[in-house]
N, C-alpha and C positions, 0 to 999 in steps of 0.2 A: 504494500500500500504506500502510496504517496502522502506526503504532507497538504498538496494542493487539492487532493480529494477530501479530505476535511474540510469542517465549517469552522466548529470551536477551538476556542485557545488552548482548551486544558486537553480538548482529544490532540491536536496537532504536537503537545508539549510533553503528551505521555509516547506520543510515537516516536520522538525526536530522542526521550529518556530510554526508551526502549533500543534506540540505532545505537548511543551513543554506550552504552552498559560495555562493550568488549573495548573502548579506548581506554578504561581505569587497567586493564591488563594491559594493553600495548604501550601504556606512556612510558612505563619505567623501560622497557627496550630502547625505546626510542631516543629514551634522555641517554641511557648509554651510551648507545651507538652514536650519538649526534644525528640521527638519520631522519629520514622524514617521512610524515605516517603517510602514503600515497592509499593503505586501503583504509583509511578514514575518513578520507576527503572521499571516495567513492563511496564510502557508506551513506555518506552526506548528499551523495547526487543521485543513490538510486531513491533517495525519498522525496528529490526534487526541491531541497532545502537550498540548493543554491540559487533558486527563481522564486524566492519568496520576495524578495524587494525589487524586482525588475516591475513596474509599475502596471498598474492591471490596464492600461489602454497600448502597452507593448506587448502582454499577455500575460504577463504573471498577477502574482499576488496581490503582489501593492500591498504588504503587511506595512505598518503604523509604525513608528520608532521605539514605543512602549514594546510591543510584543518583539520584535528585532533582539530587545538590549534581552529578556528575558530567554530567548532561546540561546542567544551568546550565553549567557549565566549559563544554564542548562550544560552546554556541551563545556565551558570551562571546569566546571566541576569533575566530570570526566577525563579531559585534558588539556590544562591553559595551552599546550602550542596549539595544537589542531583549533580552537578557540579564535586565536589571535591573528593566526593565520586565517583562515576563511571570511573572520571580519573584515578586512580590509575588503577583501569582494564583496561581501554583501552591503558595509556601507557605502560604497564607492558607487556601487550599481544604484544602490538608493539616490545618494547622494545627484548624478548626474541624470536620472530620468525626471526625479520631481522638479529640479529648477532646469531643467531645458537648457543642460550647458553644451551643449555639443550640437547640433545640425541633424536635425529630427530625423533623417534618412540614416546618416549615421549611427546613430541610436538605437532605431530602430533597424539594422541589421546585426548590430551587437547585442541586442537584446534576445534577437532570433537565435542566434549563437549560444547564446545562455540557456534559454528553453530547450534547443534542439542536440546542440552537443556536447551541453557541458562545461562549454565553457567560460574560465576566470579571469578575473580581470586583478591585477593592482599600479599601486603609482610606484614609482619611479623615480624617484628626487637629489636623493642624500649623497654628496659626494663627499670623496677623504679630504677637500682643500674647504669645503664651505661649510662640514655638517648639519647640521639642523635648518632645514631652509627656512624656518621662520625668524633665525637672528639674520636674513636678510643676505647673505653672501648667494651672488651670482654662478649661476652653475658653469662648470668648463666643458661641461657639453656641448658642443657646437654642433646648430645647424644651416647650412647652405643652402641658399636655393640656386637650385639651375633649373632646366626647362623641360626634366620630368618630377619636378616637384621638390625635396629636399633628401639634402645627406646630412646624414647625422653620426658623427662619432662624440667616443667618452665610455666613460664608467660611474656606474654607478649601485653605491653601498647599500646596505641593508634594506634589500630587494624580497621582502618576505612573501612565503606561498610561490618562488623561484620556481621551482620543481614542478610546480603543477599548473603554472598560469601559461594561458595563452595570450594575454594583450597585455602590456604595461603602458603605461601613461605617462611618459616621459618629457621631466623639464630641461629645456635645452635654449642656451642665449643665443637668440636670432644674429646671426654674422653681419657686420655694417650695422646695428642698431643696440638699442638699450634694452630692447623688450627682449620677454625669457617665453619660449614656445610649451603649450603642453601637446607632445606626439602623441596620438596613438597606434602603436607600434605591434604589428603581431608575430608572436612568437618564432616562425617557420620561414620568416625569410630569412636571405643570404645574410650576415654579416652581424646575425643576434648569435649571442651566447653567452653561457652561464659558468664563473669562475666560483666553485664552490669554498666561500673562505670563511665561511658562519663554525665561528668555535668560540662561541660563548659558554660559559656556563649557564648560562639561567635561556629559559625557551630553545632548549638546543633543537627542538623538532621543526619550529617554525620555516627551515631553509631559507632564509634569508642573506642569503648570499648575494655576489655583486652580477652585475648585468651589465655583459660587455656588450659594445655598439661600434663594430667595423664599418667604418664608407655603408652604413645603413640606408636602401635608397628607398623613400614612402611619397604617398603623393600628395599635393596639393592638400585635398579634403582630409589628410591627417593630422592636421594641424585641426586640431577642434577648438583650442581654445586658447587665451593668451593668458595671463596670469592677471591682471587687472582686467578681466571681462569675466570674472568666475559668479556675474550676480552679485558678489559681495554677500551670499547667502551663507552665514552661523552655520557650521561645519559641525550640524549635531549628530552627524554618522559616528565623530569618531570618539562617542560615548560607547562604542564599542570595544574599546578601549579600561575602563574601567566595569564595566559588566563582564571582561571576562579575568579583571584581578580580584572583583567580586565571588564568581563563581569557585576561583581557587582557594578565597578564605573560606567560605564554606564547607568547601571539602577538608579544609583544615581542621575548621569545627568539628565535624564526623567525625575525623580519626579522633580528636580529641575525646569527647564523651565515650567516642568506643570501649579507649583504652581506658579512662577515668571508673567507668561502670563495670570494667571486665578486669583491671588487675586490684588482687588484694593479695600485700606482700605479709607475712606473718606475724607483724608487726602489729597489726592493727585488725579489727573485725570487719568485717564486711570488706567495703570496696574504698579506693581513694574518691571515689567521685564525693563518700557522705563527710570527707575533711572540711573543714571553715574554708584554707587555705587553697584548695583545689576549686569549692563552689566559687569562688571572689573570682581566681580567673576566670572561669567559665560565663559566670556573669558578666565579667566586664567584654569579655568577648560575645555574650548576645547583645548587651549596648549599641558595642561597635558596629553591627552588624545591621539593626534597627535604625541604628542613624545616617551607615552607608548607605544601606537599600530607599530610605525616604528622601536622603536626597536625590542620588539618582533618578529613582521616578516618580518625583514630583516636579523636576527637570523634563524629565520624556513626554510625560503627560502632558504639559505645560503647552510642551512645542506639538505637540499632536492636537491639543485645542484649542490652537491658537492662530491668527490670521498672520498674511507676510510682515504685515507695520510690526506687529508684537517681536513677531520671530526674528526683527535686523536689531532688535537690541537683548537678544537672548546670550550673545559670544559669550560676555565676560560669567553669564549664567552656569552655561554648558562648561568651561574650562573649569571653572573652580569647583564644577561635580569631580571633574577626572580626576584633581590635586587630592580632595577629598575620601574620594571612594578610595583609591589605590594608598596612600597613608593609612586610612583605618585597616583597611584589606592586610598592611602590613602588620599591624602591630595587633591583628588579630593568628594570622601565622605564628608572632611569636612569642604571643600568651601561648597556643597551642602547643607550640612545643616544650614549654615550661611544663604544665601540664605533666605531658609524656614521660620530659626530661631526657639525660642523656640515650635514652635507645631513636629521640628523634631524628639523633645526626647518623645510625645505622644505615650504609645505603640500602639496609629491606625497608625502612621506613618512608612511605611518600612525604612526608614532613621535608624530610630536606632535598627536595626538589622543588615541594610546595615553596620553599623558604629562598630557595635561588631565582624560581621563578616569577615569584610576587615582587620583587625586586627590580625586575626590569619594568614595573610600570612607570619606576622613577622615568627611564630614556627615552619612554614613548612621549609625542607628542599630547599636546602643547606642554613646553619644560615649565618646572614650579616657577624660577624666578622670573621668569615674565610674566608670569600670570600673577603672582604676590608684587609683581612693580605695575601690573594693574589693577589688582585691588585697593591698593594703598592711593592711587589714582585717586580712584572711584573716592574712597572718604575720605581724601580732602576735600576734592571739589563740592563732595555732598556738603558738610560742614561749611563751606566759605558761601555756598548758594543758600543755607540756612539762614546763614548771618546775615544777608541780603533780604531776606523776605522782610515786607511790612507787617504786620499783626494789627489784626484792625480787631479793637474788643466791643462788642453791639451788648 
């Protein structure tokens, strides 16, 4: 059965729990190997989970940002790469069908592609001279145009979902100008390829490897979009992002109380879960837990009922969910492994994967201290526009 043959949330959510049950066995392989879970993502496209957010007048779902973040949760639980990995396609698809970034022909035959065979999409950005393309450095990606359309060389880092995507979405500085092009680039042509250099410890499944780009030649209409022509549309896809360092505390939690409720050392009667000292972290980890999850989706919600004027002032909304969820997510891991204690750093234990891999939410985008030198923004000005109002007492 497919996902898109269902109606409700909770039948598509048990079906999605149901796919996802044999990745909690393959993640610790995978974290070994450094390798990348290729029958997961399959597991994920024979239920049609990768056309949930291809937009329902391209033919899919058209699912909501709320249910999107919840099925991320869903499969992080199971396994933060495969998780983190497949968000970037799913909100990315979201992302350019709802605001009409690309040339509706376009679109609409990558959309068909998605439905019909499967296939992925991710960006393509981060280079070893500019990093993080939102502190603003220019990519050394060049692309030329001659008069079948453009060449493109360059490399580019942490390329996640590598292995199994077919279109990457490549920024590349237009030659003779200022402007930075987004390509869309498909896998199978001459002069793409993939240097596999992802050996991190934390998310080692994800393959996020680099993406070589030899005299890459694409045409004209691959150029979809420029980088100031993106709509200026709040980029709440990549609360995907935090919904699946979400999902990984979670699973933290479960080992937790497992172990809490199931060992009693001779020391003591019963279990450690009925100690003072055991309950306080556990507590403080459902806290955490209650006050990640309401932010986040009281954020998703927000933006799923709300018109576009609302939605172009939601940015600094959405960022400060990420910074959010993923610090609590952390320091719910590691209550958790207090908890346990030292059998958590055992590598039979998923705690210390769970613990490397909550960890990289720090790197993913948008980074804290820009987002903490716009918040502090936000309350001064709110404060100096306070001082300013008149108060008129009737």
């Amino acid at each position: 059965m497919k996902l898109t043959e269902l109606y409700s949330f909770e039948e598509k959510r048990n079906l999605l729990q149901q796919a996802v049950e044999p990745f909690k066995e393959r993640a610790s392989k995978h974290d070994n190997e450094a390798s990348f879970p290729f029958e997961n993502i399959e597991d994920l496209k024979k239920i049609a989970y990768h056309t949930l957010t291809v937009p329902k007048e391209y033919g899919g779902s058209g699912i909501t940002l709320t249910e999107m973040l919840k099925y991320q949760e869903t499969i992080a639980k199971a396994d933060g790469s495969t998780a983190l990995a497949i968000g970037w396609h799913m909100g990315l698809t979201k992302h350019n069908g709802e605001n009409n970034s690309w040339d509706k022909e376009k679109y609409t035959a990558f959309a068909e592609d998605v439905i019909t065979n499967g296939a992925l999409i991710n960006h393509a950005i981060t280079e070893p001279a500019t990093g993080s393309p939102q502190r603003g450095g220019k990519p050394e990606t060049i692309a030329v145009k001659n008069a079948s359309g453009w060449k493109i060389n360059g490399r580019k880092t942490f390329t996640t979902l590598a292995p199994a995507l077919h279109y990457f979405v490549v920024a590349a500085s237009i030659e003779g100008s200022d402007k930075i092009g987004h390509f869309l680039i498909k896998r199978d042509i001459t002069g793409v390829t993939i240097d596999e250099t992802w050996d991190s410890i934390a998310m080692r499944g994800t393959g996020s490897h680099d993406l070589i780009l030899e005299n890459v030649q694409v045409n004209d209409d691959d150029l979809v979009e420029y980088r100031e022509d993106s709509n200026n549309q709040p980029a709440s896809w990549i609360l995907h992002i935090p919904a699946c360092y979400l999902g990984i505390a979670k699973a933290a939690q479960e080992e937790a109380v497992k172990f809490a409720t199931s060992y009693s050392p001779n020391s003591i009667k019963g279990t450690i879960s009925e100690l003072p000292n055991v309950k306080q972290k556990l507590g403080e980890i459902e806290i955490y837990l209650l006050e990640a999850e309401s932010f986040l989706y009281s954020i998703s919600r927000k933006w799923d009922e709300s018109d576009q004027a609302v939605r172009q002032k939601m940015a600094l909304d959405i960022n400060a969910a990420k910074i959010s969820v993923v610090d609590k997510a952390i320091k719910i891991v590691d209550l958790a492994m207090r908890v346990v204690g030292a059998r958590s750093l055992s590598e039979k234990s998923p705690l210390q994967r769970y613990y490397r891999d909550v960890r990289a939410g720090i790197h993913n985008p948008p980074m804290d201290d820009m987002i903490m030198m716009q918040l502090a923004k936000k309350s001064i000005t709110d404060f100096q526009l306070s001082k300013n109002k008149v108060i008129t007492y009737v």
